[in-house]
N, C-alpha and C positions, 0 to 999 in steps of 0.2 A: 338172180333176182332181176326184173325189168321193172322199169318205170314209164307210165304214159306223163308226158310232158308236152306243155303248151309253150310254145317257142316266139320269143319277139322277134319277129323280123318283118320292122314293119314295109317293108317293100313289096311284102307278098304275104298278110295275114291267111290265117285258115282256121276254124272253131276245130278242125280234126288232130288232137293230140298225137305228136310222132312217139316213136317206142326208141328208147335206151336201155343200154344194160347197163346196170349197177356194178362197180368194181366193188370187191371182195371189203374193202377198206370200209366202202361208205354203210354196207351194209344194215349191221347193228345200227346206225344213228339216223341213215337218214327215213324219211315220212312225208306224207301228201301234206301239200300247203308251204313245203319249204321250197325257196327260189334255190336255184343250181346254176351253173354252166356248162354249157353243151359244145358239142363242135356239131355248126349247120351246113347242107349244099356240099357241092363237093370240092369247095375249097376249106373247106374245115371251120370255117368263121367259129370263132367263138362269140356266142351268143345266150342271154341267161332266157330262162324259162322255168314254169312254175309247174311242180310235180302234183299230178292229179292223181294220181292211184301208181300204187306200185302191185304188181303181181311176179307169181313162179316162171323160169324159166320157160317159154315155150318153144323152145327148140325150133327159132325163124329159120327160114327158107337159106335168108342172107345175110349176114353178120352185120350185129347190130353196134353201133358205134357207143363207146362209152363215155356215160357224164363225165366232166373234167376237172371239176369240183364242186362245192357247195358253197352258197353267199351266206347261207344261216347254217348255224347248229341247233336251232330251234323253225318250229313250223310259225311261218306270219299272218299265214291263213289259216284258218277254223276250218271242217266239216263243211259245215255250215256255211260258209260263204262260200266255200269252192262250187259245193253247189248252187245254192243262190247265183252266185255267174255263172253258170251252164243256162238257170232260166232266164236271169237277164238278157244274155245274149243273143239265147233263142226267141226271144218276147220283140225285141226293142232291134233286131237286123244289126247286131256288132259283133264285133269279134270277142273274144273271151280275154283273150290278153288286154283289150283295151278295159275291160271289168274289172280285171283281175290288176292289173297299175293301179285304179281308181280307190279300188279300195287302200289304199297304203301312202302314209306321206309323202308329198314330192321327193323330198332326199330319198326313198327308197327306189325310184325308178332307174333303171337301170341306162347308164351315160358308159358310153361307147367309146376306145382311145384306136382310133386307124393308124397301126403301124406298118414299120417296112423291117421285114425279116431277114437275115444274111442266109444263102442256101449256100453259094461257093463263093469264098473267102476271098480265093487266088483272085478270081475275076474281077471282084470288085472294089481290091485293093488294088488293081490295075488301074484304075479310072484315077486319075491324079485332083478330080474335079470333087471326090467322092471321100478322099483321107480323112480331110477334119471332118464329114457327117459320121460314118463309120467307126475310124480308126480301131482303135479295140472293141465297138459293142457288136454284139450280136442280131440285134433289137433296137430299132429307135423309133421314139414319138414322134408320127406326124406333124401332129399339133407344136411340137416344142422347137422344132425348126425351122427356119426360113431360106427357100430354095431358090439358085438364083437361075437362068435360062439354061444354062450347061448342066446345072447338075439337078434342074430337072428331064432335060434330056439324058442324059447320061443312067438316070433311075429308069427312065419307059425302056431304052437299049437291056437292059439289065431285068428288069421284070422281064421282057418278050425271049429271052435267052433261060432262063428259071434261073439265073444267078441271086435274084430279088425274087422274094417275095410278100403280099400284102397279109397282114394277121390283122386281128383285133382283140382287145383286153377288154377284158368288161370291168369298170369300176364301179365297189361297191362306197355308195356316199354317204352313208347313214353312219354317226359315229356319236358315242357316245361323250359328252364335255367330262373331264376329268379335272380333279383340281389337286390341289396339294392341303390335307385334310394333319388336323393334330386331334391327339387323345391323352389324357393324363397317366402317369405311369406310377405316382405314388400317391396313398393316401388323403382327402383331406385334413388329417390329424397332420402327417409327415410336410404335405405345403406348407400348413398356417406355421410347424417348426423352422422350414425352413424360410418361411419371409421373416421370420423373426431377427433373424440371423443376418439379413441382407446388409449390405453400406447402407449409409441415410439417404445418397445418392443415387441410386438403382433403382430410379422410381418406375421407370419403364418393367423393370422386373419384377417388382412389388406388385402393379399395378395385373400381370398376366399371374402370377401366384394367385392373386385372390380370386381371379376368376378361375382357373384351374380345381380351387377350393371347393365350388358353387357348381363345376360341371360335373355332365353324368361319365361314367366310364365307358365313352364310345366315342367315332373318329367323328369330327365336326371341321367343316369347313372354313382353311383356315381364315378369309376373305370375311366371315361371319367374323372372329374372336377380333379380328381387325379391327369392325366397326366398330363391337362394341368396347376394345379397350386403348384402340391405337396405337399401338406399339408394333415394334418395325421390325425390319426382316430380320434382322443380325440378332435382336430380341429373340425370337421364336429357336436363332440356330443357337445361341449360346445355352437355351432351355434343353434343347434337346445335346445337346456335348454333356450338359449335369447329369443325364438321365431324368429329367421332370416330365418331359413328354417323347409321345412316339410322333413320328411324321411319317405320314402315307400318301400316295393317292389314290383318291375313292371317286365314284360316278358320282356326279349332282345335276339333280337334274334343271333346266334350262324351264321356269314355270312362268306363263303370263303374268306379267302386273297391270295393275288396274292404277290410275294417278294418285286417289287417293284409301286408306285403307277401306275394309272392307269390316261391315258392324253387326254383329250376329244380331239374328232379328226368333222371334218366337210365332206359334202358329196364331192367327188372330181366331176369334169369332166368326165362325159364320153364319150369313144371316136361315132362312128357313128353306129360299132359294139355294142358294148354294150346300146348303147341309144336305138338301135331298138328292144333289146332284152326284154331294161327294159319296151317302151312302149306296148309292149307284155304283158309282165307277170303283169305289170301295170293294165292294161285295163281289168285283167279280175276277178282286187277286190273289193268283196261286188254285187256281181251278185247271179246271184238264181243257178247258176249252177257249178257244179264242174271241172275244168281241171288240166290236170295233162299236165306237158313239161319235157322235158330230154334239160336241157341246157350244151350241150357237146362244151366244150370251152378248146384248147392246154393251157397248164401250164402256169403262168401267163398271160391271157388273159384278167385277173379282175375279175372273176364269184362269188369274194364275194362282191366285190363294187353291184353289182348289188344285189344280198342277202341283202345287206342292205338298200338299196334305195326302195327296192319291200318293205322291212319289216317297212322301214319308213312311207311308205304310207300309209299300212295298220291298223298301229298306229294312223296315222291321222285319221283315218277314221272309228275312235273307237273302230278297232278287234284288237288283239293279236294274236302274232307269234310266230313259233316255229321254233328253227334250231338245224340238229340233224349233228354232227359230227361223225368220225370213232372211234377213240381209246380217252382214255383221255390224250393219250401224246399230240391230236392235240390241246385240250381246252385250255391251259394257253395263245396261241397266238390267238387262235380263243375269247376268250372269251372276252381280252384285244381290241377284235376290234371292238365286239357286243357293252360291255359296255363301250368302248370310246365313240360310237355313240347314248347310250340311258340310259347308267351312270345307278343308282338304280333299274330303271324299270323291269333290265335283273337279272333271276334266275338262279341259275347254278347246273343240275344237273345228276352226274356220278358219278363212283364208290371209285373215289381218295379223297372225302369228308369223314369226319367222318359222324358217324349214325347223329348224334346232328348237325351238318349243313347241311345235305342230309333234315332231317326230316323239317328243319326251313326254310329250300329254298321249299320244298314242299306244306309248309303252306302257306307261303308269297303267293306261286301260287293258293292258292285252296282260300285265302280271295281277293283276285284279286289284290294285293298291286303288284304282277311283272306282267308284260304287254308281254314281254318276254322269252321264255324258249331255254335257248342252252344247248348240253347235248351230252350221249353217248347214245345207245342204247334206255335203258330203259326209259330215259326220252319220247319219243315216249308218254306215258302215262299218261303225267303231264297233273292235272285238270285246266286246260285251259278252258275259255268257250268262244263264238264266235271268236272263230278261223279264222284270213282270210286267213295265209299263212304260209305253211309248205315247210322246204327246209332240205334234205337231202344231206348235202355235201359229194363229193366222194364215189355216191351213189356204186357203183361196189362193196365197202370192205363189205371182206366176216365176219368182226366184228359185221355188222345188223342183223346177223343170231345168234337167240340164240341157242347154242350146246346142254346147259341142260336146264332140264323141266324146265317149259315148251319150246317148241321146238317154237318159231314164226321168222317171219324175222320185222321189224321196216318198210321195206320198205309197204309189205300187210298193217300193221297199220294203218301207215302214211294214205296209197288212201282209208281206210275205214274211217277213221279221216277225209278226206276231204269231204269225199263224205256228211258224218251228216252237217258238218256245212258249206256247199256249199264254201267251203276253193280252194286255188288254190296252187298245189302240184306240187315241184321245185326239179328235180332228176339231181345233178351236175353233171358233171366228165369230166375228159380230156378223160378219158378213160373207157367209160359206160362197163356196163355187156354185156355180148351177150343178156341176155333175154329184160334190159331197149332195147336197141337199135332194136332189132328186132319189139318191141311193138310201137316203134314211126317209124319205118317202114311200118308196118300195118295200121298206121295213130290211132293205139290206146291209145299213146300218142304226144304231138306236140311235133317236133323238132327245138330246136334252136341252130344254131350251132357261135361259135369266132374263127375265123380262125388265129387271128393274135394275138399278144399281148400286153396292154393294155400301156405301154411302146414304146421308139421309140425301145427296145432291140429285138434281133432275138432270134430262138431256137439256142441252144446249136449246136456245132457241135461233133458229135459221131465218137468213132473208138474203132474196136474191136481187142483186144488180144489175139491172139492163144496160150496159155496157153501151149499144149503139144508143142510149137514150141522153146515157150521160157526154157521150163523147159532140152527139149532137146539139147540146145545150154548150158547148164548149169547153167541157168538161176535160180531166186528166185522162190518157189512155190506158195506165196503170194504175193508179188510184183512185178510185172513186172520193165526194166528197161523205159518203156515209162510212165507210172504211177508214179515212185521213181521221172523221170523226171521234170513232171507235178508238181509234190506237191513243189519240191525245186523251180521250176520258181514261184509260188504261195508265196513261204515263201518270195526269193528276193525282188518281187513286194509288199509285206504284204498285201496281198488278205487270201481270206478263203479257205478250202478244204472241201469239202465231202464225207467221205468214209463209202461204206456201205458192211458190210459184215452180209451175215444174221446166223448167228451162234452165242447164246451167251457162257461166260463161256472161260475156256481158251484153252483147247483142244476137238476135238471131245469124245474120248475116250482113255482111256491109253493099250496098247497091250505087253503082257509077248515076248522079243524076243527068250525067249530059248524054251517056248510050245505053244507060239499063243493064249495065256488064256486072255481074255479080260473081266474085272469085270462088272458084268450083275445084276439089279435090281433085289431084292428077291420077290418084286411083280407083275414087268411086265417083257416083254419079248425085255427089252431094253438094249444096254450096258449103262454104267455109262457116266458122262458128268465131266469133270474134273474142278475145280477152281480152282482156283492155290493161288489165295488170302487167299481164307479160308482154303485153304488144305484139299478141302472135293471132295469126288468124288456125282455126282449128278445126282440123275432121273429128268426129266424136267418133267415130267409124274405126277408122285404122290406125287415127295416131297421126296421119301426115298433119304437120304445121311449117309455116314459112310467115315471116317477118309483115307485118301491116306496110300496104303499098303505099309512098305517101301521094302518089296517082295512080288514075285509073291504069291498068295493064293492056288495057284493050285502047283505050282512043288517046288517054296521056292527059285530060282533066285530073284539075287538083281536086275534086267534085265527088270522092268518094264519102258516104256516110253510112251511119248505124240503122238499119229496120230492125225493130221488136227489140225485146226486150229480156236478160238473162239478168242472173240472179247479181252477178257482180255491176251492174248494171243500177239493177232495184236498190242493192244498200245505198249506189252514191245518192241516189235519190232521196232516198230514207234519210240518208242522215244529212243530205239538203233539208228537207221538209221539216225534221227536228232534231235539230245539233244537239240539242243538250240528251239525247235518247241515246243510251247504250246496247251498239245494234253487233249481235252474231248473225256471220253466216255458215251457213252447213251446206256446202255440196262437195262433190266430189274434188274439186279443188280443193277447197278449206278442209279434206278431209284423207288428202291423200298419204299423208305421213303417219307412222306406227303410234297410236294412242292420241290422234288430235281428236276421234270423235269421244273418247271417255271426257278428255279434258274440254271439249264446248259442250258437252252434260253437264258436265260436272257444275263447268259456271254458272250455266243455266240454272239449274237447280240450285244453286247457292242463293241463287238473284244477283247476280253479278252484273246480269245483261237483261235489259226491260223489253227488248226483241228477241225471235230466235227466226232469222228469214233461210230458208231452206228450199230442195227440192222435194220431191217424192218421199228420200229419205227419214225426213220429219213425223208422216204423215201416218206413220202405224208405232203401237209400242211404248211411246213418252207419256209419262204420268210426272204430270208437275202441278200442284197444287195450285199455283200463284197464277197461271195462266187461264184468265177469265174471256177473250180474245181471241180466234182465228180467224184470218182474214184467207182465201184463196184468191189469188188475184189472176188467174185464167185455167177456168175451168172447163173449157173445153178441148186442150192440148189433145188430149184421150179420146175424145170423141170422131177427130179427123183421122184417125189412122184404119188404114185398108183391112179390116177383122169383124171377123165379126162379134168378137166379143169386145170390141171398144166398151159401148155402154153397159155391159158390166163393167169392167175396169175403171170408167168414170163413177157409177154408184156407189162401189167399191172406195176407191179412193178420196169422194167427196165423206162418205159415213164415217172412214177411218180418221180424216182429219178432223173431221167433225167433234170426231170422241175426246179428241184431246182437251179441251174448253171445259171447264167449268166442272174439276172432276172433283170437288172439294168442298166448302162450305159457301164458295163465293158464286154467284147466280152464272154462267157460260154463253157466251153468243159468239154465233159465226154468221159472217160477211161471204156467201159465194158473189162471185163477179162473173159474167157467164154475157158473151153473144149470143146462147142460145137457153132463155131463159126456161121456155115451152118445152122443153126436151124431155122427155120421161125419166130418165136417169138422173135428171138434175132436180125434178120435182120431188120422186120418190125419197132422194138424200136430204131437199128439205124437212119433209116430213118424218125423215129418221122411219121412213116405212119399207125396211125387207120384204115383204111379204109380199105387198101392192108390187113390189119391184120385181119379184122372183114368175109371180104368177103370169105377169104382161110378157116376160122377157122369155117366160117359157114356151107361150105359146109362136113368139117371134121363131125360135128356134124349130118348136116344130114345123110350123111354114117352111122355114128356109133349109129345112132337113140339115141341124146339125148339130153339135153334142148339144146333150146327152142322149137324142133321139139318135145319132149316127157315132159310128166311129170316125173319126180320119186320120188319114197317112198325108204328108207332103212329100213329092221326092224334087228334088231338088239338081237342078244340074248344071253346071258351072264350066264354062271355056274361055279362052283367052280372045277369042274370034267370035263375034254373035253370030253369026250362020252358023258354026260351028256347034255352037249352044242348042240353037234351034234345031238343027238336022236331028242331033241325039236325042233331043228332048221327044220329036215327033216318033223317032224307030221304036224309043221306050214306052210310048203310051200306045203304040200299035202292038209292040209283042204281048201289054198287058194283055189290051181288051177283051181275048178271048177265057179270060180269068173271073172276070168281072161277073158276078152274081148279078140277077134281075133286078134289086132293089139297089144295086151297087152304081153310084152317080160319077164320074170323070168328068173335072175341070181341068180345061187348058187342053195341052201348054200352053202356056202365057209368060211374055216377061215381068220379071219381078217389079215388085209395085217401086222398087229401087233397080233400075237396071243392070247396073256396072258395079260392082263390090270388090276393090283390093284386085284391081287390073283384071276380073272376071268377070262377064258376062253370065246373067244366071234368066232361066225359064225354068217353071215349076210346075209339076200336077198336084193337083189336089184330088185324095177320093174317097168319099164317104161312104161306108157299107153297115151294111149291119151285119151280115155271113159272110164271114173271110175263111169260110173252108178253103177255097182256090184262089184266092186274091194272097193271103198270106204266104206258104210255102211259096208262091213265086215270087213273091217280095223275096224272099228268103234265098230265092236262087239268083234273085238280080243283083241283091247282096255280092256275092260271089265277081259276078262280072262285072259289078261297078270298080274290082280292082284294075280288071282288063283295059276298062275305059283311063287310066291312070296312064299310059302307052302312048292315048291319042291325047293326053294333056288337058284330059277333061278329069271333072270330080261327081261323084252322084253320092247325094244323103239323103236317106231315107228316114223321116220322120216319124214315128207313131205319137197320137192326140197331141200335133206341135201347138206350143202356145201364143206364137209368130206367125205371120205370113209375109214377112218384109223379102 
């Protein structure tokens, strides 16, 4: 037997599977989709790789090297996805292998141990330098030793002789938690006998009898009987010396919690909107055929009541569903409404998990124990099998789009995920993309529209602030006096507010006022980002931070101060303006520890806190009744960035915040604050008008030839040296050109609208086509040599429909 096998070696990918033969042993067990290890190159490396097809003996030319083991005794891949990454990879310019890790929890990627191998004993028990690494092993960890200049010499003399040599282990990291589990071994007739019998003193023993009484006859985690009875270790071992219980260890599994519990809920009413919608997307589960709907519903309209009710169904009706949310700040409230409605069934899985709950929610779903999968992204990929219905809530956010390799969006997924298991694919939003909505214009996917909301409440009523008018009367530059307004009638009445500024951190950057020196990243071409909490100055970029200067670095004035304004920034302000005001904030700081953003929900929605000031974060997802109030205090962040889909993304984002206000019995107003009051996207989100929105912006696009009129690719190219950047950038858009179809447009190279990124220099082409007969396959082939360019210490990515151009 052979097996084709995809091999990590990331030094030198290739989508072309190598051929192993199967030893006699593995035969009978092993199967495509399970990882193995390989010996690669002609040093033997041991290296894992994922088995794609196994076939008969075909009697090669040249002897073919045998797997060396197996990391599973079950397959971790489906059919089904092994192919699905064949197309991904071929669709989206990656390699297979980076598809094929992607689908599977972090803990299951395969981490590498560099060792030094004994070949000849004699030799290398000569080295006097070399006794205590060696001594008796045959094998030792790189990693686990520390070498000092002789007896890393003494290793190179010793390697260049073949007395040493280099191996590698491959560790497999994925482990199941085990715990230490009891089970009752006699009757409860024979317990309740024997607590009868107990001293008057043995309360601790008494106390485990009656529970023992009250259990089922199966092994229970002993850390559980703890809680609920407290009694202690030497408790549990004296029980088991009598014979009263058994003690084992059994697998538990590692499952999210949520801060506070979670309250089964029932399906509501729906109104005649939504009942038409749902017998729609109803009617078309467990058929032979695949459809896809863009249920475009204004903010509060219900569009999850109906995600649940479609998911209900499908449930009934023996398939499994999948719901994929934006960010994982929308999960804790999304997740609390899934598993209110289907309690254990539902898996949860995103990035805010650890490895060991990520891995255990993944399992749950691959032995079919969840029936459910909600998630960010990646989950898109969970081994689900007979799928009836996939719903992508808030399908528009550009968080579906993966940045780094591999490069896919969740949405493509999803419709090739439906299309295998004749599933019916559910693309929400108040506020679709240009591209969903063009596509159920063309009738290529159906439109269902809620024009109203799902409440007797109305939209919001919107008013915009001329920023330069207030600022010129002498006004505050972050708070208006009709905002400042808004928020004290709010606190009066003890309502909520919502402020969203999309900035985090406490200043934009700090600026020298004696020489204009503003502190700049040593590895990108960013200025610094201020904190004011940590006293650190920060790249948002890569991470670099270094301590606030208490003078300028450039001329030596004590003269350094704050420009603009981040969110750590705005609360001091806030709760200047009104101390007695109970103000959260929610950005990525306040949000970077395991379960801070369930628990600033949570308060929120208790009423705990009469503010919620936040980033972007905020701004899609939250239903909170009490919050009558959104204020955005700069709404054109969005607007200044080099894309051309800024003003979607401001429409976008002004409507989504919008929705939050007034979702309830209490009347809703939102405050934009805007330098550019005129602006089509800011007007349109006044009006709470899609429509007016989609029609102007579409014709904008077809002007400017670009989605959903074009396709486009970015590719991307990266060196240490900017000539270096430039040279290659130019050789790649010359060898395109002759690929390049008539209607096919090439921009650039140009340097990046960010020039320097992480001690890299980057120029980019941009190119729109509409027939990529020849443009693609040489994508495809440049693929290939972009690893070649890895040599000259350059990087090349190639993007398909990217949602950046930074």
């Amino acid at each position: 037997m052979e097996a084709q096998i995809v091999v990590d070696v990331p030094t030198m990918q290739t989508n072309q599977p190598y051929t192993y033969h199967v030893a006699e042993r593995f035969e009978t067990v092993i199967e495509p989709g399970m990882r193995v290890i390989v010996p690669f190159g002609r040093g033997n490396r041991q290296v894992q790789g994922f088995v794609i097809r196994l076939m008969d003996d075909d009697s090669h030319q040249h002897e073919l090297k045998d797997i060396t083991d197996l990391v599973d005794l079950d397959a971790v891949l489906t059919d089904e996805l092994l192919i699905l990454a064949d197309w991904l990879a071929k669709r989206n310019f990656a390699f297979s292998i980076s598809i094929l890790q992607a689908m599977l929890p972090n803990v299951m990627r395969a981490k590498y141990h560099k060792t030094m191998q004994v070949v000849d004993r004699k030799r290398v028990m000569a080295e006097p330098d070399l006794l205590t690494i060696f001594n008796d092993f045959d094998e030792v960890d790189e990693e686990q030793v520390s070498l000092s200049k002789e007896q890393l010499t003494g290793i190179h003399k010793l390697l260049k002789q073949g007395a040493l040599k280099i191996g590698y282990q491959v560790q497999n990291r994925a482990r199941a938690k085990r715990v230490l589990a009891v089970k009752p071994l006699k009757t409860p007739k024979e317990l309740a006998q024997l607590r009868q019998i107990l001293r008057p003193n043995a309360r601790q023993q008494a106390c485990l009898l009656t529970y023992l009484m009250q259990a089922k006859d199966e092994f229970v985690p002993q850390h559980l009987v703890v809680e609920q009875t407290g009694v202690s270790q030497a408790t549990f071992k004296a029980a088991q010396a009598h014979g009263w219980i058994d003690r084992q260890m059994m697998e538990e599994y590692r499952l999210p919690k949520l801060t506070t519990p979670i309250e089964t809920t029932r399906p509501l009413v729906l109104n005649q909107q939504q009942q038409a919608a749902y017998d729609q997307l109803s009617g078309t589960l467990g058929t032979t055929t695949s459809d896809t709907f863009l249920l475009e519903g204004i903010t509060g309209s219900g569009k999850t009541e109906i995600y649940l009710q479609v998911m209900a169904k499908a449930i009934e009706q023996g398939q499994t569903a999948m719901m994929l949310v934006p960010e994982i700040t929308l999960t804790p409230q999304m997740v609390r409404r899934v598993k209110g409605r289907f309690g254990q069934t539902v898996a949860v899985l995103h990035s805010g998990l650890s490895d060991g709950e990520r891995y255990d929610e993944w399992r749950r779903v691959k032995r079919g124990e969840a029936k459910v999968v909600v998630g960010a992204r990646s989950a898109v990929f969970a081994p689900l099998t007979n799928i009836g219905v996939i719903i992508i809530d808030e399908e528009h956010d550009a968080s579906y789009k993966q940045e780094d390799n591999p490069r896919y969006h969740a949405r493509d997924v999803a419709r090739w995920r439906a299309d295998w298991h004749h599933a019916t694919l559910i693309l929400g939003s108040a506020t679709p993309s240009l591209e969903s909505r063009a596509r159920a214009q063309k009738g290529i996917y159906q439109l269902l529209q809620l024009t109203e909301r799902a409440l007797t409440s109305s939209l919001p009523s919107v008013s915009i602030v001329d920023m330069r008018t207030t600022i010129k009367n002498g006004g505050d530059d972050l708070f208006s006096p009709e905002l400042l307004a808004g928020i004290q009638e709010r606190l009066t009445k003890q309502e909520q507010s919502v402020l969203m500024l999309n900035r985090r951190g406490y200043a934009n950057y700090l600026n020298c006022q004696a020489c204009g020196y503003k502190p700049t990243c040593v590895n990108c071409d960013l200025v610094l980002t201020l904190h004011a909490a940590q006293h650190e100055l920060v790249c948002h970029y890569c991470g670099y931070h270094i301590p606030v200067p208490p003078v300028c670095p450039n001329c030596g004035a004590p003269r350094l101060r704050p420009f603009g304004t981040g969110t750590e920034k705005a609360e001091e302000r806030l709760q200047a303006l009104f101390p007695d005001a109970r103000i959260l904030r929610m950005d990525f700081d306040t949000t970077r520890k395991k379960g801070a953003v369930d628990k600033l929900l949570t308060t929120f929605g208790k009423g705990q806190a009469d503010i919620l000031l936040g980033t972007q974060m905020i701004a899609k997802g939250l239903d909170f009744p009490a919050v009558t109030l959104v204020g955005v205090l700069n709404a054109d962040t969005s607007l200044a960035l080099p894309d051309f889909r800024a003003a979607e993304r401001t429409f976008q984002l002004l409507a989504q915040v919008a929705g939050r206000a007034g979702r309830a019995d209490k009347p809703g107003q939102v405050i934009i604050q805007t330098f550019n009051p005129d602006h089509y996207a800011i007007q349109y989100a006044k009006h709470h008008d899609y429509e007016g929105f989609y029609q102007q912006e579409m014709q904008l696009r077809h002007t400017w030839q670009y989605s959903p009129f074009f396709f486009t690719i970015q590719l991307k190219i990266g060196h240490e040296k900017q000539a270096e950047a430039a040279k290659i950038a130019y050789q790649l858009a010359d060898w395109l050109k002759p690929y390049l179809g008539p209607q096919t447009v090439m921009l650039g190279p140009s340097a990046g609208s960010v020039a320097r990124l992480k001690n890299k220099y980057y120029f980019r082409i941009v190119i729109k086509y509409r027939d990529g007969k020849t443009l693609l396959p040489a994508l495809s082939e440049l693929m290939q040599t972009g690893q070649e360019l890895q040599r000259q210490h350059a990087t090349l990515t190639i993007d398909r429909d990217p949602m950046t151009f930074v």
